[in-house]
N, C-alpha and C positions, 0 to 999 in steps of 0.2 A: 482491254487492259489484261495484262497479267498479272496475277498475285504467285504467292510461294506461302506451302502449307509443309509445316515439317510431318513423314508417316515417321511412326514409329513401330520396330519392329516386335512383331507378337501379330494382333491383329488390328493394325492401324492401315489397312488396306481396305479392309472388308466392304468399307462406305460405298469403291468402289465397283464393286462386285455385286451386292446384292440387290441392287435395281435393273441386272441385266435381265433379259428375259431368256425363256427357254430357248435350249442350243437347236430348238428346232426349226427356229426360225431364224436360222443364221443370214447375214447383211452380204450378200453376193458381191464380188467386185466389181464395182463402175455402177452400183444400186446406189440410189440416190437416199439419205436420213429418212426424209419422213416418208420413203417404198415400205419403210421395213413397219412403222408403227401400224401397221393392221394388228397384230396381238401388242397385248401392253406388256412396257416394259424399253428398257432400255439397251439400245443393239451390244453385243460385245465386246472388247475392247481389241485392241489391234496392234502387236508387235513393232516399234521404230525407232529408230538410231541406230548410229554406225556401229557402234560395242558388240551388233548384234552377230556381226560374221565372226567375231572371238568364241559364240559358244554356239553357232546353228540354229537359230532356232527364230520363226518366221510367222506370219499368218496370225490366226484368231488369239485372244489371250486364254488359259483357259484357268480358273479356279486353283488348279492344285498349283499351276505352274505361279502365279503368284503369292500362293502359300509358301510354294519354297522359297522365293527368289524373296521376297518383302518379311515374309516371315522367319524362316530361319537362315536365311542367307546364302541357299544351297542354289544350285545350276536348276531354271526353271522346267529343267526335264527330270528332275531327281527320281521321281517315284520310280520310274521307267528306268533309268538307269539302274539304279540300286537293285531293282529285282532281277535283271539281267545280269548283275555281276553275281547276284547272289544265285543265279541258277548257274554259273560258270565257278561254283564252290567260294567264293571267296567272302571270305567273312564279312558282317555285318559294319564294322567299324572301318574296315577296309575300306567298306563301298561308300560309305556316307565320306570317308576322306578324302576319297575321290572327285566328288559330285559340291565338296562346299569351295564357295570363292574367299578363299581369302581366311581370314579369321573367324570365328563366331564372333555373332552379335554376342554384348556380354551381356551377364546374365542381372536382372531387375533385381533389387536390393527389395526384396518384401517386409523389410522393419516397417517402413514406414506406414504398410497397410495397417498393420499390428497399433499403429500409435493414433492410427488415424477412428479405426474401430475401436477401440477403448476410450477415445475421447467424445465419440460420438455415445457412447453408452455412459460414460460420465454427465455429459451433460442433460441426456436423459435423468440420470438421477437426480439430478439437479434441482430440475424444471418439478420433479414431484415431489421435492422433499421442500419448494418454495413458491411455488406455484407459479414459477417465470422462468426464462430460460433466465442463464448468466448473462449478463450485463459485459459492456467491454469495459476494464478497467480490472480493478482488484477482483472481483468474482471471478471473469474468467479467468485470471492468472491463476487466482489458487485453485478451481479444479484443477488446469493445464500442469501444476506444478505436481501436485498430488497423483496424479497421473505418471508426469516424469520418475517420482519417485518409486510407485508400485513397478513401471517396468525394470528402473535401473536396481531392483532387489531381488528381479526374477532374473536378472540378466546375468549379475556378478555374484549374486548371493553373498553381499551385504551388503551396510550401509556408506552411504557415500564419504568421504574424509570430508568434505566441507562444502557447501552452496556452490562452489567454482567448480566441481567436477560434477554434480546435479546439473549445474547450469549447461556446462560443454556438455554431457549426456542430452542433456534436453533438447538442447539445439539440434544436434546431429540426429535425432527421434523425430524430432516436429518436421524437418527440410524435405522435402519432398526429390524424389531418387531424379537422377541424371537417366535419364530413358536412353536404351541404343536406337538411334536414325538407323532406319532402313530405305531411306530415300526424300524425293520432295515429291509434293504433288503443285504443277503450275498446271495452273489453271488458266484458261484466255478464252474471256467473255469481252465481246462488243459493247459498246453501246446499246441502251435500248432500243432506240429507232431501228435499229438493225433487226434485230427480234422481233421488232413490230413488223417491220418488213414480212420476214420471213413467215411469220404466222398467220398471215393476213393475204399475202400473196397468190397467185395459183400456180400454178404446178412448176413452172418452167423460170417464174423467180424465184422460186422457194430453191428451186434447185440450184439457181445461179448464186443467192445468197449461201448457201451451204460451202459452194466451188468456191467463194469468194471469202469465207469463213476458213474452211483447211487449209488453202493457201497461203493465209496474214498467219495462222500459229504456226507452220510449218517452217514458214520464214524465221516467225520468230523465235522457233526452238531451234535451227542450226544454228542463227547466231550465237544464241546459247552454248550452245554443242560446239562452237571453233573455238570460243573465248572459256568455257567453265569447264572442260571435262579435262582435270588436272587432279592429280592423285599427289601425295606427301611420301615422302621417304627420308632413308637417312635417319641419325641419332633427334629424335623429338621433333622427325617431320621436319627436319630444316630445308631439304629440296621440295620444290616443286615441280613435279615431271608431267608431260605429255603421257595419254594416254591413248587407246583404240578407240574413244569414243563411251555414247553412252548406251545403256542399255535402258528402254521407256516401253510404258504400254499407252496409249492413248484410249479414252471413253469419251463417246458423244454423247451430250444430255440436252433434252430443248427445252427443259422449263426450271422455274424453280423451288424450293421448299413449300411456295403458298398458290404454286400452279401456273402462276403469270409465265409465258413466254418467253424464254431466257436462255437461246444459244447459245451455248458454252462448252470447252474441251478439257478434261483431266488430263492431263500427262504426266502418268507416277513414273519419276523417273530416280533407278535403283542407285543405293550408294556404293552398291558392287561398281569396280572400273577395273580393267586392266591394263595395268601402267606398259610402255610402249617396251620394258626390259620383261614383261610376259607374265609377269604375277601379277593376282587382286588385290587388291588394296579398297581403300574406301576415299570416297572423291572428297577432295577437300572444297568444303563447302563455300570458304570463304571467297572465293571471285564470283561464285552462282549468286551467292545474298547481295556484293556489292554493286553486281551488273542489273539488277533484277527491275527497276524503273528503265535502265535502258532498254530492256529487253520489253518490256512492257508498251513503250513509246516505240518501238518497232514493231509490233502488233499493230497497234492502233495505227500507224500513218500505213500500214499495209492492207490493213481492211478497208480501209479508204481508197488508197490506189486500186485494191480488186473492183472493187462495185461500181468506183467511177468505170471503170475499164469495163465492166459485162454489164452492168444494168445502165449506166450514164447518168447515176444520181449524184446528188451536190450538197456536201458537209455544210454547215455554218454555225458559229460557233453559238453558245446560249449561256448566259451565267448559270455557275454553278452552286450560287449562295453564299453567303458570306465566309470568307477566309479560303476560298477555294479558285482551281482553274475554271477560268472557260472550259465547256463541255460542247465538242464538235458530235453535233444532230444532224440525220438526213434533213434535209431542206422539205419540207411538205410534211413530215409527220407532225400534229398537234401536241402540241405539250398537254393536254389533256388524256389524250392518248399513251402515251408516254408515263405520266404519272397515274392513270386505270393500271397498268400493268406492272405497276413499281410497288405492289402492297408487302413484298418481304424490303425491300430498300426502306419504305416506310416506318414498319416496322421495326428494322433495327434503326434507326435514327432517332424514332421517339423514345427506346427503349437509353441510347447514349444518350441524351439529350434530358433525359429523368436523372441516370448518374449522374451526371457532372455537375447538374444544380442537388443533387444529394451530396456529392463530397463541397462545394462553395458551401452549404447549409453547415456542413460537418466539421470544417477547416476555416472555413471564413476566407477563403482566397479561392481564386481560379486554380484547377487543377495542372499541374505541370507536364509538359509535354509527355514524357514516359507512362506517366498515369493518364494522359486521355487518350493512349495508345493503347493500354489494357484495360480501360476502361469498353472501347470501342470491341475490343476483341470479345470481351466479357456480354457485350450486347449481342453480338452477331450470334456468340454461342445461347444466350440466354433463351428459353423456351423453341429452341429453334423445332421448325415443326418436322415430322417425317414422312415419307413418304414411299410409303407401307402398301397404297392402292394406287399404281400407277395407272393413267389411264391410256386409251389404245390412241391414235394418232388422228384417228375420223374423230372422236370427241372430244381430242383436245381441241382441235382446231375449230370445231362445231361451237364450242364454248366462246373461244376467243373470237367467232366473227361477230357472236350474238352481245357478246360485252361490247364487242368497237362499235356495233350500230348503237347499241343503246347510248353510249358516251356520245357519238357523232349526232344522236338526234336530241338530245338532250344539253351538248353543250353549244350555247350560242356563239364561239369563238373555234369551232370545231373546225371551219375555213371552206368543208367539203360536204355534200349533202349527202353519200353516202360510201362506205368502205373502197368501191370499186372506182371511183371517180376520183377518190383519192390516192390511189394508189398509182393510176394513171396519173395522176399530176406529178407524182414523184420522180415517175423515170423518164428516162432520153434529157436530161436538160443539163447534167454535168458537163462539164469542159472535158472533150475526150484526149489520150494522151497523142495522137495523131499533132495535136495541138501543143508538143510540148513547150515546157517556157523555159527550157534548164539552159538552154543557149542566153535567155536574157538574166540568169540570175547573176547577182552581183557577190560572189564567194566572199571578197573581203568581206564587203558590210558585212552581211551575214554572219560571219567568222566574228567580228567586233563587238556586234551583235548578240550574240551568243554567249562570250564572255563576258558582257558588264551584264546579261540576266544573270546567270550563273554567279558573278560575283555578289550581285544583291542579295542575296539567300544566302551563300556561306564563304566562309574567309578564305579556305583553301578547298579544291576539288579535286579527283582525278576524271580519266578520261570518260570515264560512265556517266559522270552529272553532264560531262561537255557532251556527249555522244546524245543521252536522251534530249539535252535542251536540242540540240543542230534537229532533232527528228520534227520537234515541236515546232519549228520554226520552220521549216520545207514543208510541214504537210501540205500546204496550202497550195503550192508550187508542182503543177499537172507537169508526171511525168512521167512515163511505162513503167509499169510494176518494176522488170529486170531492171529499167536503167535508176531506181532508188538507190541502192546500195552508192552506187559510182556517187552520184551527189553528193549523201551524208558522208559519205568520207573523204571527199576534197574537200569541205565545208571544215571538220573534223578536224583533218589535219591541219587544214589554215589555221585555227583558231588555236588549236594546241603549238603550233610557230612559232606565230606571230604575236600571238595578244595574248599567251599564258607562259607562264616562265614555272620552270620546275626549281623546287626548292630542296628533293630529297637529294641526298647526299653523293655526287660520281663514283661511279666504280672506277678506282685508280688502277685496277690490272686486271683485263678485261678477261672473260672468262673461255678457257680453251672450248675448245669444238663438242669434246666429251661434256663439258658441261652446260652445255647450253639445249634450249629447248628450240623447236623447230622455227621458232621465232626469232628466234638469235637472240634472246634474253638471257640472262645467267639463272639457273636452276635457285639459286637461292633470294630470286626475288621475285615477289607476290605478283603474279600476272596483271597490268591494270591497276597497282597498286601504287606509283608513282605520284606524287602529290602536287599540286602545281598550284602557280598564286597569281595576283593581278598585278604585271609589273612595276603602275605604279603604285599600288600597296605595296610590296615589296622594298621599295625606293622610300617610302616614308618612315617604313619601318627599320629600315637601316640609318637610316638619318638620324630619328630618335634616340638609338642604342646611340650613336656617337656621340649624340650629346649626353 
């Protein structure tokens, strides 16, 4: 899967950075992930996307260069630069004007630190002067209020004209500041079976899983990068223009916060772009958030196609608990297996799974969708552990074969009597793509198919809900990695044809050559943003309105 993490700029990078390990053990090219874990730590991260021939710059990532580039928004060779112009005399402001893309990131509104430290010291007071914290209701109100009022007397130096300008003070004091993005971090982690794989494997699947790992995010970040690297221009960002591409760093990491084996790739990728007219601008985010489950469903059907394709193993689906998809597992790893190495999954699950029956206790209803969404977030981050003692690659792995025996001899549905035997059961028995089936697939159905899922979930969609269902629905369907693409989008296009009917509004006078993007789209409409319905929804609901 992929998710999408907003960085913010300052040091909202740093997470990934400080688990790298020394530059002295730099990851050689065609060095296979775990050559490099003989010292602990995490190998470096590694320069990618197109954006990158706009400013030069290639090879390892290094510290400072993400300091500039995530941090102050400057060209990731700033340091270097700036002091060479400044040995060629030219002043300090000069140089840094030079080297920044684009705008500065603006600058953090620190009121609300101010309101936020003063309310934590009130309520201190509080708690000694009653010997309980505030309560929610009237107690905390009136610290919070008392509060408002000590800083709105330091602020204006006097008192408010009446509770309505206290109150609007107060408001604008409590709300917590709009941070400037300095990029996303997507993230694309496997399945766990995959991880078990990998961790468990010897030398030459471990490797093939890795090959078969870079290749599914790789995929899945140009998709990314053809469909989201679009910048805003014009009076309040009304165009949307093509740009050079993005500018990303990638970091491998193979386990997770609680140690379990957990393949996974960072790709912080910078909100610097330059628009295709030669200036920086900042990428508008909105087609990245809306594509972001397709792009994720292009992951996952491409890490399938890799391993079917170099190791010859075979997905099948497994529920995934109540209210959830089917979850496609390598065929042969035990869900025992599988849930041994899930203990931070677990974790935040019990941790959501406490809230939700604390807000039903609190509210007397089920929590509504928005709220079990920050509820879930609020779990993930809650206690989350760090991971401060990396270990070196011989003891992780050492770890992890001595936990799988122990689970395999201990659980009597474990299938396999030991690690090695198991692992052999897994491979060679996929359906290879030599075998493909894409000549017997039936495009309409599939197309038809695709849209009455899609319509079950929600009333209208655009092309991203249609584009990830078509991925969901072909994984199954063996067919050469390269020749993926080609399928899901005859699929794609049939279904968006034939069986969805667009309901945004015609451009009555179609947009000159200067205005259009490379797509032949008109500059002032949302890439992907087109809305489309089931036609015969659409038909009943016309019918309605006429009566």
């Amino acid at each position: 899967m992929m998710t999408v993490h907003v960085l913010h700029a300052g040091d909202g990078y740093t997470y990934l950075t400080r688990q790298v390990a020394s530059g002295d053990h730099q990851r050689r090219r065609g060095e296979a992930l775990t050559d490099y874990y003989t010292a602990a730590g995490n190998p470096p991260g590694r320069w990618i996307g197109t954006g990158l021939a706009a400013i030069g710059v290639e090879g390892q990532v290094r510290e400072a260069q993400m300091k500039a580039l995530f941090g102050e928004g400057l060209h990731p060779d700033a340091d270097a630069r700036i002091q060479e112009a400044l040995s060629r005399g030219v002043d300090r402001e000069t140089a840094v004007a030079a080297v920044r893309l684009g705008r500065r990131f603006p600058t953090i509104d620190q009121s609300h630190e101010v309101w936020r430290d003063r309310l934590t010291a009130a309520y201190g007071e509080f708690e000694t002067a009653h010997g309980h914290r505030p309560e929610r209701g009237p107690e905390r109100d009136m610290v919070r209020w008392n509060v408002a009022h000590e800083l709105f007397l330091e602020t204006h130096q006097r008192e408010p004209r009446d509770d309505a300008e206290l109150k609007s003070f107060f408001t604008r004091a409590a709300k917590p500041p709009r941070q400037p993005v300095a990029g996303v971090d997507l993230v694309f982690t496997p399945v766990k079976s995959v991880s078990v794989l990998w961790a468990l494997g010897d030398d030459q699947v471990r490797r093939d899983v890795e090959l078969a790992h870079e290749a599914a995010w790789r995929r899945a970040f140009s998709y990314v990068e053809v469909h989201a690297a679009r910048t805003r221009t014009g009076a309040a960002g009304v165009a949307q223009i093509d740009t050079h591409g993005l500018v990303a760093a990638a970091f491998d990491h193979p386990d997770s916060r609680t140690g379990d084996p957990n393949l996974h790739t960072h790709v912080a990728v910078s909100a610097k772009v330059q628009g295709v007219d030669g200036k920086w601008r900042a990428l508008d985010m909105r087609v990245l958030h809306a594509m972001a489950v397709s792009a994720s469903e292009t992951y996952n059907t491409a890490i399938e196609d890799e391993l079917r394709t170099r190791l010859g193993v075979e997905f099948v689906e497994r529920t995934g608990g109540r209210n959830r998809r089917p979850v496609r597992e390598i065929a042969g790893i035990p869900d025992a297996l599988i849930k041994a190495f899930s203990s931070r999954r677990a974790e935040i699950e019990g941790g959501y799974q406490v809230a939700l029956e604390e807000y039903r206790a609190t509210h007397g209803h089920d929590a509504p969708r928005h709220v079990q969404y920050k509820l879930a977030q609020e779990a993930t981050l809650a206690n989350r552990p760090t991971k401060d003692h990396p270990r070196s690659w011989a003891q992780a792995r050492q770890a992890w074969l001595d936990q799988a025996r122990e689970v395999l001899r201990t659980n009597p549905f474990g299938g396999q009597p030991d690690v090695e035997a198991m692992i052999r059961g897994v491979l060679g028995h996929g359906i290879q793509p030599a075998d493909s089936q894409a000549d017997t697939v039936d495009v309409a159905d599939l197309a038809r198919q695709v849209i009455e899922n899609v319509a079950e979930a929600r009333s209208t969609w655009t092309r991203w809900h249609v584009q990830a269902e078509v991925q969901r629905l072909t994984r199954a369907v063996v067919v050469a990695p390269d020749q993926r693409d080609e399928l899901v989008a005859a699929v794609t296009t049939m279904a968006l044809s034939s069986q969805s009917l667009q309901i945004s509004a015609p451009e009555l006078n179609p947009a000159p050559d200067a205005l259009q993007r490379r797509d032949g789209e008109s500059v002032y409409t949302v890439h992907g943003g087109t809305r489309e319905v089931h036609p015969e929804r659409w038909t009943r609901v016309q019918a309605a309105c006429a009566v």
